[in-house]
N, C-alpha and C positions, 0 to 999 in steps of 0.2 A: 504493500500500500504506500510507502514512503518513498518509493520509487517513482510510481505514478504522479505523488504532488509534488516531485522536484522537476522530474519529464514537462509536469504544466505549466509551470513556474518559469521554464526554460523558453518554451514554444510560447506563451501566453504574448509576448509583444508581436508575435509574428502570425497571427491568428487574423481571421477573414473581418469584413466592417461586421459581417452578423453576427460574427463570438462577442465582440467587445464593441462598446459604444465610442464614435468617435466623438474628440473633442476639442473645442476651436481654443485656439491661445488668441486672443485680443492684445496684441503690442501696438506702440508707438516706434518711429524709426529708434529712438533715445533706448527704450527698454530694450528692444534687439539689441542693440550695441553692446549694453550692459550686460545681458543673459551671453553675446556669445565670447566677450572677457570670461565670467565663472567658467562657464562648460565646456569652450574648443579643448577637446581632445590634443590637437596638432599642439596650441600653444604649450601645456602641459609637458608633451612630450619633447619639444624645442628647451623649455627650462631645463630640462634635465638633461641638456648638452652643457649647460653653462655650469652645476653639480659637476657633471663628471669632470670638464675643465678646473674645476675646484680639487677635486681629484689627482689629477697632473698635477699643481703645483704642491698639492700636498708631497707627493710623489717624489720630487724633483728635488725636496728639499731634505731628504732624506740619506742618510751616510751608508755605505755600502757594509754590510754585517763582516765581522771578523770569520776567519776563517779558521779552523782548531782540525788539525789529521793528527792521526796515530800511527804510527808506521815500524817496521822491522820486527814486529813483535816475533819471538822464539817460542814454541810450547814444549819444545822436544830439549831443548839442548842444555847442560847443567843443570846443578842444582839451582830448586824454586828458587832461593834466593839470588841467583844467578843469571835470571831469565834476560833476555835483549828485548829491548823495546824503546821506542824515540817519538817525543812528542811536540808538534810544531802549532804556535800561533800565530797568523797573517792576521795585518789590515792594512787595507789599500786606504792608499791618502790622493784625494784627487787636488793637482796643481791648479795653476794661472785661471785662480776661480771660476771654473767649470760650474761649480755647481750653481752659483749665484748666476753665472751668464745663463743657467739653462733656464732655472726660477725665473729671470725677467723675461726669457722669450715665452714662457709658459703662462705667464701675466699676460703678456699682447694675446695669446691665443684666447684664454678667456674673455679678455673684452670684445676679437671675433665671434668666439660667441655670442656674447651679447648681444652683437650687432646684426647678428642673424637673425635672431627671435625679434627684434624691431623691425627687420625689414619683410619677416612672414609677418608680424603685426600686420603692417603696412600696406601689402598686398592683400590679404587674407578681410582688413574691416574693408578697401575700396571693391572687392569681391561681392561681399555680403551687402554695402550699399547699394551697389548696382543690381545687386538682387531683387533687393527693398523696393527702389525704385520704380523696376519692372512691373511688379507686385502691385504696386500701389497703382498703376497704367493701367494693369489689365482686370485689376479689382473694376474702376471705374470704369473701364470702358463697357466691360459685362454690364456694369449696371447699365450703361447708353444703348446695347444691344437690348438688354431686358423690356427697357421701356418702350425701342418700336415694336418688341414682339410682343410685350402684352397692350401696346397701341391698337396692334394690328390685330391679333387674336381677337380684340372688343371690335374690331370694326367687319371680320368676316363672319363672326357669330348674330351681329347685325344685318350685314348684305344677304346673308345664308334666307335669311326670315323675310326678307326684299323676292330674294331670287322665288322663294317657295310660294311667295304671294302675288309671280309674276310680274312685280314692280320694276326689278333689272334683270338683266343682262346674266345669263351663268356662263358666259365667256369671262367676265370681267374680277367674279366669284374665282375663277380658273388663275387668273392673273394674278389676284392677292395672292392665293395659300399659295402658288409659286414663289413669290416673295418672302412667302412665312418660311416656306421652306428653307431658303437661302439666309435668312437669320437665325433659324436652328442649324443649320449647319457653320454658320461663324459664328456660333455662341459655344458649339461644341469643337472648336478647333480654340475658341478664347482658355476654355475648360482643359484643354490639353495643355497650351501654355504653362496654365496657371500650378497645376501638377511638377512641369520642369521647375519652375519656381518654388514650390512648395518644398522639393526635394533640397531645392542646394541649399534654401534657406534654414531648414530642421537641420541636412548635413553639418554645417557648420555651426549652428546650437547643440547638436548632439541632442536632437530631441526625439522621444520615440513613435516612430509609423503611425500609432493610431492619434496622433494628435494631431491637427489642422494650423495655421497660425495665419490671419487673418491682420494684415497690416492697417491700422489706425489713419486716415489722413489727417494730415499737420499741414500748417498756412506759415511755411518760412519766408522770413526776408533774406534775399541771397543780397549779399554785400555787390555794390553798383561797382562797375570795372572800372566808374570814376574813380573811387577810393581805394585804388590799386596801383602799384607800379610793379612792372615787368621786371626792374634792376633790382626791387624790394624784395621779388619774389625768388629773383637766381641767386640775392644772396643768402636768403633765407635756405635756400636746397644747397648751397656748398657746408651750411653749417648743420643740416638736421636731416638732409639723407641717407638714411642708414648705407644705399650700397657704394656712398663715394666714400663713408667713414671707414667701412670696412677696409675699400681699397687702400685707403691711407693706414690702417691700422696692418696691413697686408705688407705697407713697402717697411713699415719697421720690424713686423713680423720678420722678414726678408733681413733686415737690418744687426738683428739681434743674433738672429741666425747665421748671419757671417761672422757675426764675432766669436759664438760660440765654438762652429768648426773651425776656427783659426787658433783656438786656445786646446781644442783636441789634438793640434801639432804636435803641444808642449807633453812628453812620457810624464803618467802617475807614476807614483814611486809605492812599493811597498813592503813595509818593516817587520821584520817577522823575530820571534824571540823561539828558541829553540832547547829540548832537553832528551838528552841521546844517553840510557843507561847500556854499557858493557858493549857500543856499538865501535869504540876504536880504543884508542891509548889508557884514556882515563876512562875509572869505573863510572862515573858520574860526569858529564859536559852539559854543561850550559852555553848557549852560543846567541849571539844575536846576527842578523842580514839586513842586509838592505837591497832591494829590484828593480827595477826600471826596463821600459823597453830603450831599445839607439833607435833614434830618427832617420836611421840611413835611406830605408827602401819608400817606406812609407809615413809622408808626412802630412795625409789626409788632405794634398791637393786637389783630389778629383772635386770632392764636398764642398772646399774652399772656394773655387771658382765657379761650381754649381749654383751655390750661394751667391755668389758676387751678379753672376747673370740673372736670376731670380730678381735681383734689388734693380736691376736695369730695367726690368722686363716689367715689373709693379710702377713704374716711372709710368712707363709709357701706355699701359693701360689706364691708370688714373687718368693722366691727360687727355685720352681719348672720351673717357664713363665723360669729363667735367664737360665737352663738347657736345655730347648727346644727351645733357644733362641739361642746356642752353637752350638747343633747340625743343630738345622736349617741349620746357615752360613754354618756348616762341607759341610754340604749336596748341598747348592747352589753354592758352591765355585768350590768343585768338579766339579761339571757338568756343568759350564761355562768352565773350565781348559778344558774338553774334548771337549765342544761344540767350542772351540775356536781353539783347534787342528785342529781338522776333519774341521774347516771352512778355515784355512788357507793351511792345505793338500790341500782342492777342492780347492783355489785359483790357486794351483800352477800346476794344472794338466792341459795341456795345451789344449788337446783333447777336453775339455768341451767347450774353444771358438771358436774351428774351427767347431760344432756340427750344426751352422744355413745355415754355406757355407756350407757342404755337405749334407742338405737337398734335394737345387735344384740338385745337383748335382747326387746323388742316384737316383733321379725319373728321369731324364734324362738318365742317364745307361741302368736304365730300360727299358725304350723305346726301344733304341735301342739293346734293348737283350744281353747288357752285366751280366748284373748279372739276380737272377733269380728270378720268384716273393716273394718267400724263404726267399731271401736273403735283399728283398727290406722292406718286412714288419720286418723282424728282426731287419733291419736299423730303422724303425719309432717307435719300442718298444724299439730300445739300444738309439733314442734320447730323446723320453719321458723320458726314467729311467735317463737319466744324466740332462736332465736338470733337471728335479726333486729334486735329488739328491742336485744340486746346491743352489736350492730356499728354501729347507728345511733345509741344513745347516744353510743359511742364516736365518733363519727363527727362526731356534733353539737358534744358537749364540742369538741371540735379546732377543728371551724368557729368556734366562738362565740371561742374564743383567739384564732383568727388573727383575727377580726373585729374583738374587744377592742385586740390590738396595733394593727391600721390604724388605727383610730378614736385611738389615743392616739399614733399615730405615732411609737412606742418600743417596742424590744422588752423583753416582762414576764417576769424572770427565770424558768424552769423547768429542774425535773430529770431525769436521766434513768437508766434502769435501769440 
């Protein structure tokens, strides 16, 4: 029996919508953000690259153990008190402070780590925005599909009771549910969408299958590209981009690391204290030694100038990331400027909020034989296309922010309602 309720226990998140009831999360874009700081799996797992680098320099800083053999023991030869036997203590001492050179390259490597878990930060929230985004587009625009198709619904369930009472046309009857057709069908491709979104967005909260999450709309003020500069914004990304930091943290890396193969030229030495009974002249010796390797053959130049080329080679990648780091912003800056135009034009065109009052109001016309069915379905593709219009402005502007933020690798002050 206690097999059973762990087998359910196990399967129970992966169970059909009939086993388990689904259930909607209501977030704001603000609480996403927040939920997927606690939960990303990935971040968690990126922490514990900068642990194990904690690791390393613990590591590094550690002295290499004594060495203790026994050697020439006799069991056979003389009396017990007679027996041969010789006992050796080593420890290596390491020179031209190795150990400290390797400590501070082992410090740079941690703070690469760090700089990695900032820049999956970094990718991974403008990820998850762009998601949000999406989410938040195809939320609304479902509802703008909803509303001609239960417009429409009410207006064929009406003509239906026309046509039976031979007042119209059932050609014309033929012509709507065509129509209706054609918005079950893009209401059921919105619904597919909304699924791909649904998926990356739970992915990235770690949230589980049977739960829904249902984005909040918010009325932000995006900061006017008036109050922006270009040169504000490229110096802001040389100081807070994670992957230029890295690079620079990259050519000391390189840095450290030459020094430290250049100081592996210099031989450790090691001193050894020794006790040999009945093994030569005297019944008892005591001895001490000193070891070293000769620099003759090998004096750890391959490493040395591997290193050296390394430190050349981080030069001139950084130089390159800071150049497509320039244009990047060139490039996002741009197209926030225009995404913020065209969203402020569609604010100010007044047409688009009077578009839901004259929904009923067109199919009512209709009815009564004011305009003509021409003119009625012209009306339900000139208000899909505006509202449209409206939600993908909106939709764009956001994009182009979060694009702007990545590229500058800083978040850009905004307000909100």
């Amino acid at each position: 029996m206690r097999n059973y309720i762990v087998y359910f226990f196990i399967i129970f998140p992966f169970l059909p919508c009939s086993a388990q009831e689904k259930q909607t999360l209501k977030l704001t874009c603000w609480q996403v953000e927040n939920l997927f700081f606690q939960q990303n799996m990935l971040l968690i797992a990126e922490q514990m690259n900068v642990d194990k680098a904690d690791a390393s320099i613990l590591q590094a800083k550690l002295w290499d153990n004594p060495e203790l053999s026994v050697e020439q023991i006799n069991f056979w030869g003389g009396a017990e008190k007679e027996k041969q036997f010789s006992i050796e203590l080593s420890q290596l001492f390491v020179v031209a402070r190795k150990r400290s050179k390797l400590v501070a390259r082992e410090k740079i490597s941690k703070e690469m780590s760090v700089t990695e878990m900032k820049e999956l930060i970094r990718s991974l929230i403008t990820e998850l925005r762009k998601s949000v985004y999406e989410m938040q587009y195809l939320q609304a625009f479902s509802r703008t599909v909803y509303n001609r198709q239960q417009s429409l619904e009410q207006l064929i369930d009406t003509y239906r009771k026309q046509v039976e009472a031979g007042n119209m046309s059932k050609n014309e009857l033929l012509r709507l549910q065509s129509s209706l057709l054609e918005i079950e069908n893009e209401a059921n491709e919105l619904e597919t969408a909304l699924n791909e979104q649904q998926k990356n967005i739970k992915s990235l909260l770690c949230l589980d299958t049977y739960i829904n999450v249902e984005i909040l709309p918010d009325e932000t003020l995006f900061t006017s590209p008036e109050h922006l500069s270009q040169a504000d914004l490229m110096e802001q990304a040389l100081q807070s981009r994670p992957d230029l930091e890295y690079l620079q943290l990259e050519k000391k890396f390189h840095e450290k690391s030459f020094i430290y193969e250049k100081s592996l030229a210099v031989p450790d030495i090691t001193l050894s204290a020794n006790y040999d009974r009945y093994g030569g002249v005297w019944k008892d010796f005591v001895g001490v030694g000193i070891s070293f390797n000769l620099p003759f053959l090998n004096r750890n130049q391959g490493n040395i100038r591997a290193a050296k080329i390394s430190m050349q080679q981080s030069e001139y990648l950084f130089l390159q990331k800071m150049k497509v780091v320039q244009h990047e912003i060139t490039e996002a800056f741009d197209n926030y400027c225009r995404a913020y135009k065209l969203y402020e034009k569609t604010k100010a065109n007044e047409f688009i909020f009077e578009l839901d009052n004259m929904l009923e109001t067109c199919a009512r016309n209709f009815l009564n034989r004011n305009i003509s069915m021409l003119e009625y379905l012209d009306y339900m593709e000139a208000y899909k296309n505006g509202m449209q219009t409206v939600l993908i402005a909106d939709k764009n502007l956001r994009n182009c922010f979060a694009e702007l933020q990545y590229v500058t690798g800083n978040e850009i002050k905004q307000d909100n309602k």
